[in-house]
C-alpha positions in Angstrom: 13.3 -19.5 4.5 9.4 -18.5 4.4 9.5 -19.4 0.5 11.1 -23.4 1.4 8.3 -24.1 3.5 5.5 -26.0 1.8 2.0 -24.2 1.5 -0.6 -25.8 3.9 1.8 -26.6 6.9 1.2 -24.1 9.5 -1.9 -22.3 8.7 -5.3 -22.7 9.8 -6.4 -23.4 6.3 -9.3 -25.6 5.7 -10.4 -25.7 9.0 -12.6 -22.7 9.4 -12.1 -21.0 5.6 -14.5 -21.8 3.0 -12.1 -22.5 -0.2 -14.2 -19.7 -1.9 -12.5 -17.0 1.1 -9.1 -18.3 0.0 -8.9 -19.8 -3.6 -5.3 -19.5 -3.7 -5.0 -21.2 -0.7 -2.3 -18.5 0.8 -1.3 -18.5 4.3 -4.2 -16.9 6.8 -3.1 -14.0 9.5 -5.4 -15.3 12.3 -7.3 -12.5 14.1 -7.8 -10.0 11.6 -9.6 -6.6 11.8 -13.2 -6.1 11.9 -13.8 -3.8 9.4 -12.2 -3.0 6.3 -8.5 -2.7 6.0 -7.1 0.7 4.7 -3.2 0.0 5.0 -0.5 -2.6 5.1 2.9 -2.7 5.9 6.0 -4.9 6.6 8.3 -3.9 9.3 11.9 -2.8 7.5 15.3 -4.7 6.6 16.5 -3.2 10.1 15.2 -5.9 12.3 15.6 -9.9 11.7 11.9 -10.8 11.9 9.0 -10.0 10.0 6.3 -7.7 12.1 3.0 -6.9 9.6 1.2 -3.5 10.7 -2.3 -3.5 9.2 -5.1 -0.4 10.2 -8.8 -0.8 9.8 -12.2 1.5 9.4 -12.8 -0.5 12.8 -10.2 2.5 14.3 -7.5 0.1 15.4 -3.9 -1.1 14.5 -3.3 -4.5 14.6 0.7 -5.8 14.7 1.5 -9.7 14.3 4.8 -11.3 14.0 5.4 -14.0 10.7 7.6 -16.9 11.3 9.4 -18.2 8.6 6.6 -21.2 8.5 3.9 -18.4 7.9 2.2 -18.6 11.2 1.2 -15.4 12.5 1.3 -14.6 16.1 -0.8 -11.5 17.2 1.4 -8.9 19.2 -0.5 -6.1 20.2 -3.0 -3.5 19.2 -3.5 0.1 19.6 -7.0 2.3 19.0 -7.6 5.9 17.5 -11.0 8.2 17.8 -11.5 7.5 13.9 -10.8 4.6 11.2 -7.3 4.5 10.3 -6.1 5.2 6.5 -2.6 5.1 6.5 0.4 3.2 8.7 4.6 3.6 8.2 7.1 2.5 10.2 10.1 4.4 11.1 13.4 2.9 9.3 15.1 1.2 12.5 11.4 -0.5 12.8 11.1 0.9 16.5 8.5 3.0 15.8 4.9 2.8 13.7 2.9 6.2 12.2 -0.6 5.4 12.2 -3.0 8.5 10.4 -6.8 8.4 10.9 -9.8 10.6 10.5 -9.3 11.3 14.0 -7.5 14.1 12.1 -4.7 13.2 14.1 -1.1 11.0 13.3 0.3 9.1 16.5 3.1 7.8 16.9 3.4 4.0 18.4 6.3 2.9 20.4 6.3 -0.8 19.7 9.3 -1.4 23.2 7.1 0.3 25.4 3.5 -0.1 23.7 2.7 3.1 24.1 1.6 6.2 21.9 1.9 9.8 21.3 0.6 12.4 19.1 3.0 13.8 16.6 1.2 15.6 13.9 -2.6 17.4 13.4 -4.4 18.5 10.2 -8.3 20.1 9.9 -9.2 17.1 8.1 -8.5 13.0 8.1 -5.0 12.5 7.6 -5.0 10.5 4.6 -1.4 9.4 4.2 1.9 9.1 6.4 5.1 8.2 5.2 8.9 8.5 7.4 11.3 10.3 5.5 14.8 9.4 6.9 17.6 12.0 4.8 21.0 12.1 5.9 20.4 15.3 6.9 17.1 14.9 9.1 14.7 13.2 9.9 10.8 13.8 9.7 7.2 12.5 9.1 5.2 13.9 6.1 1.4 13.8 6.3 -1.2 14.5 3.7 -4.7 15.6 4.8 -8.0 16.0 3.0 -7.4 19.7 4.4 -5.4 19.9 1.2 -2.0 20.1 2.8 1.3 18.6 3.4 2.9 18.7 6.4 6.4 17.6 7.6 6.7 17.2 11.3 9.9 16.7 13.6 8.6 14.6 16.4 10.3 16.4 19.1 7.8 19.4 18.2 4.1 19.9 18.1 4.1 22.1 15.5 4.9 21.2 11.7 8.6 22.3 10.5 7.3 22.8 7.1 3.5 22.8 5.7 3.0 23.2 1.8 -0.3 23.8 -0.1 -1.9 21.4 -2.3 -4.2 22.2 -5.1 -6.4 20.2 -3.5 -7.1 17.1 -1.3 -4.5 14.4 -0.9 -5.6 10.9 -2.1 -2.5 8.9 -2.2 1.3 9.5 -1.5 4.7 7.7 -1.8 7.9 8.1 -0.2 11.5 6.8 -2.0 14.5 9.0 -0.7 15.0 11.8 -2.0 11.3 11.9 -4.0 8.0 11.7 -2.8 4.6 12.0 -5.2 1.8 13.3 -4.1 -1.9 12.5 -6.0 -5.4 15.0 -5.3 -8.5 15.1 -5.8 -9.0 16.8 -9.6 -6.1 13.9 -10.7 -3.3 16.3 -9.1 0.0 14.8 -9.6 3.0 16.7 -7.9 6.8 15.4 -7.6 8.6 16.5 -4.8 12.0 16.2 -4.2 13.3 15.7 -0.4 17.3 16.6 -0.5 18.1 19.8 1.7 14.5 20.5 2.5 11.1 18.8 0.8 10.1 21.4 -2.7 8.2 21.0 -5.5 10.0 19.9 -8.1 7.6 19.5 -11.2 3.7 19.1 -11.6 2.9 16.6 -13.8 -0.1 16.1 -16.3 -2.0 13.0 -15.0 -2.0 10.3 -18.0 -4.9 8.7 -16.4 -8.3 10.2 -17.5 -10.4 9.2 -14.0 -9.3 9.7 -10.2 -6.2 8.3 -9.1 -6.4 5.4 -6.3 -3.2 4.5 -5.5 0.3 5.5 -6.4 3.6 3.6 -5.5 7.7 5.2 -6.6 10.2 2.2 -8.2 13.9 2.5 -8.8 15.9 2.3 -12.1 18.2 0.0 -12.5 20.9 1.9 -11.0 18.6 0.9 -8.0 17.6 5.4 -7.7 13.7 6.5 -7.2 13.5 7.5 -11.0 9.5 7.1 -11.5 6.2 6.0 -10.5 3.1 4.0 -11.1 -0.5 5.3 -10.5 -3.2 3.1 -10.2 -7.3 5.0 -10.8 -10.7 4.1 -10.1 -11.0 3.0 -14.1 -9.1 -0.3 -14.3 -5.9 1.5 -15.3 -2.3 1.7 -14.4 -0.1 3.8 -15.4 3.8 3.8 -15.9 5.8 7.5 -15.2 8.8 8.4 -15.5 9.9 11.8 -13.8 12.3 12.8 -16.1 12.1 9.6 -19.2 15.1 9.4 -21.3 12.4 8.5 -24.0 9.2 9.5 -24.7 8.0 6.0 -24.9 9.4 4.9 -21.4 5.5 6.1 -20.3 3.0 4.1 -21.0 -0.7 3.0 -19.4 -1.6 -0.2 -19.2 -5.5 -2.0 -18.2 -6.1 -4.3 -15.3 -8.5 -5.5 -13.0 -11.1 -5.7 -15.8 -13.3 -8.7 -16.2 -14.8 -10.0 -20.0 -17.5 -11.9 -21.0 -20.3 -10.6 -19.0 -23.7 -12.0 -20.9 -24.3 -8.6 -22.1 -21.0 -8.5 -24.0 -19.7 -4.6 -22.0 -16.6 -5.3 -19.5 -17.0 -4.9 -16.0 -13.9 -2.5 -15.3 -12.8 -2.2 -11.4 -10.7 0.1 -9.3 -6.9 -0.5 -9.0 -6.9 -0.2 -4.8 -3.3 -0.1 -4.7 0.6 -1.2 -6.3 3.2 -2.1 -5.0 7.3 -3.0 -6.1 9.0 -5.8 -5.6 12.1 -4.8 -3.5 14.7 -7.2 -5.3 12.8 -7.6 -8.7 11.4 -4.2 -9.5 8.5 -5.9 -10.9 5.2 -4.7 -9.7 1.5 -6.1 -7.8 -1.7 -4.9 -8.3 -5.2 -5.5 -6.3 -8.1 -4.5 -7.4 -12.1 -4.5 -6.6 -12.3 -7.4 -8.6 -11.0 -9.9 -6.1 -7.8 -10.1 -7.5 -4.0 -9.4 -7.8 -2.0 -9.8 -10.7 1.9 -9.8 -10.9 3.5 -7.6 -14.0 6.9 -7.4 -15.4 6.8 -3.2 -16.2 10.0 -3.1 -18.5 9.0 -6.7 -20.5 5.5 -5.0 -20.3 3.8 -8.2 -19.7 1.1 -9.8 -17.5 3.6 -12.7 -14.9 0.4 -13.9 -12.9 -3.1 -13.3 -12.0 -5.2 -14.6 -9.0 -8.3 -16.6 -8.5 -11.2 -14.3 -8.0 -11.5 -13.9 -3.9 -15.0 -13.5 -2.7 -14.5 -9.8 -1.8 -12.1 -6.9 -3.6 -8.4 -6.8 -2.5 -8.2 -3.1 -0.6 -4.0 -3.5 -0.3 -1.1 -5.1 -0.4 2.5 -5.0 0.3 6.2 -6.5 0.0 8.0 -7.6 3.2 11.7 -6.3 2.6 13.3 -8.9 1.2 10.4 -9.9 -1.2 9.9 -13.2 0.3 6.4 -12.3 1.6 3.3 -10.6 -0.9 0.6 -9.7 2.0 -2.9 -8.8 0.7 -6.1 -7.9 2.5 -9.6 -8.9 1.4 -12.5 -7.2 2.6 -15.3 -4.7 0.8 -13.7 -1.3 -0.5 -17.3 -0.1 -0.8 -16.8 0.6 -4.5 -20.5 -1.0 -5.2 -22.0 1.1 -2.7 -23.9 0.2 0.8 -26.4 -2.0 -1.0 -23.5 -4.5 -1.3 -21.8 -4.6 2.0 -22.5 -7.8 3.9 -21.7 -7.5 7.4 -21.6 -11.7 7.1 -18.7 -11.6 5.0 -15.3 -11.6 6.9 -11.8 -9.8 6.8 -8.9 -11.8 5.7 -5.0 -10.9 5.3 -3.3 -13.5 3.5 0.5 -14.2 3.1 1.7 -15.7 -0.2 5.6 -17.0 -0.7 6.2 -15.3 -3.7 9.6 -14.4 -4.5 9.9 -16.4 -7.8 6.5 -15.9 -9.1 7.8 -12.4 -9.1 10.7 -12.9 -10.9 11.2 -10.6 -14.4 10.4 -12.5 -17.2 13.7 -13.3 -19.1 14.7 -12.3 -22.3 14.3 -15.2 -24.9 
């Protein structure tokens, strides 16, 4: 398995990487976007291997396949009219959702390598998520226009739009609940059986705009919360109906000390995601880093090495063998910082035990 093999067999590393690129000296994905990356994700437990989608501001989605050594073999790629923010696959993995500022969502058919578009909005589409219930089927897109839409892909026109107060910025998907984050720290639960309704607003407990938001199960292995990550170094822990007040809590990360005039530099959270086995959760932040946290021992597992550039995402391959993080500039210091010099990297890291809950002593 991909966590057996021994790090440095395989990869390209030390050959063309400066060790300051990749301090943790994780596997490389050779031929990685030009731009930024805006999204990750794993293909699902439906098919053997391991396919990783990523989308770039450069306008294109990029698929590789990682063998269990943690080579990565570049498959194809497929272009949009603006820079991509959000990629899903559909749950047999034949299919990937890529969303852009085209204001468009296509759909890419990885058998025949070809695509089609499936849904529209007046405004980039900022997130797309497949939503497979047992009864139907659909794609649910967020826009900047402040909407929602669901979309059956054998019509052009949404089967369902819904109003949000105002501009999505982030969105998860767990059958049956999704959660939806806006502009004005909006937070709004949804619930998916029968047909997608609100089921409760909730209150943000973060005080600055949310960045990132990502659903984990209970222990009955049911959506029963989620964690939302804002551009203040904070995350924090919601339940959607807790059984105790204090089941909620926040919690500060990516957040540096000792800087010579004694204030903390505090970062943005760019995005969390759950272990799939674990439950345990990974930030990355515009510090450079990702950290590891056990969420019900409420404690720190593991941080990173600083990389030379923030983390913009990361995500789980199914069976939480694989943590895949991309390093490239998020833009959070403004133009003044971007250096056109600096490359884009997507690294793979074994990490299934690192991820492990910490045990009870």
């Amino acid at each position: 398995m991909f966590n057996q093999s021994p790090l440095g067999t395989g990869t390209s590393f030390g050959s063309s990487t400066p060790t300051t690129a990749n301090p943790m000296r994780d596997f490389e994905v050779i031929s990685p976007p030009d731009d930024s990356v805006s999204c990750l994700a794993f293909s699902p437990a439906a098919i053997p291997q391991n396919f990783l989608i990523a989308g770039s501001w450069d306008n294109n989605v990029r698929c590789w396949e990682v063998e269990q050594t943690g080579k990565t073999i570049p498959k194809s790629m497929q272009t949009m009219q603006g820079p991509i923010l959000d990629v899903c696959w559909s749950e047999d993995g034949t299919k990937v959702f890529m969303a852009s500022c085209d204001k468009m969502v296509k759909c890419w058919d990885l058998s025949s390598n070809q695509t089609a578009q499936v849904a529209q909005h007046d405004a980039p589409v900022k997130t797309c998520h497949w939503i497979k219930a047992p009864s139907y089927t659909c794609l649910m897109t967020g826009s900047w226009d402040k909407t929602l839409k669901f979309w059956d892909l054998r019509s052009s026109n949404p089967i369902m739009t819904i109003t949000l107060p105002e501009r999505c910025y982030c969105a998860d998907v767990d059958y049956p609940m999704a959660v939806v984050g806006t502009a004005g720290r909006g937070l709004i639960v949804y619930q998916l059986e029968g047909k997608p309704q609100e089921y409760k607003k909730i209150e943000s407990p973060l005080k600055y705009q949310h960045r990132c938001v990502s659903i984990f199960r209970d222990k009955k292995n049911a959506p029963a919360g989620f964690a939302l990550g804002s551009v203040e170094g904070r995350v924090a822990i919601q339940y959607v109906t807790p059984q105790n007040p204090k089941d909620n809590f926040t919690f500060k990360c990516h957040r540096s000390n000792g800087t010579p005039s004694g204030y903390q530099d505090i970062f943005a959270v760019n995005d969390i995601a759950f272990h799939p086995v674990h439950g345990t959760l990974a930030t990355v932040g515009s510090d450079g880093r990702f950290s590891f946290w056990d969420k019900d021992a409420r404690t720190k597992l593991k941080t990173s090495e600083a990389m030379e550039q923030p983390i913009t995402r990361c995500c789980f391959n199914h069976n939480g063998q694989i943590f895949a993080y991309s390093v490239s500039y998020d833009w959070s210091k403004g133009h003044e910082f971007y250096n056109p010099q600096k490359k884009n990297y997507i690294f793979l890291r074994p990490c299934y035990d690192e991820l492990k809950p910490r045990t009870k002593s």
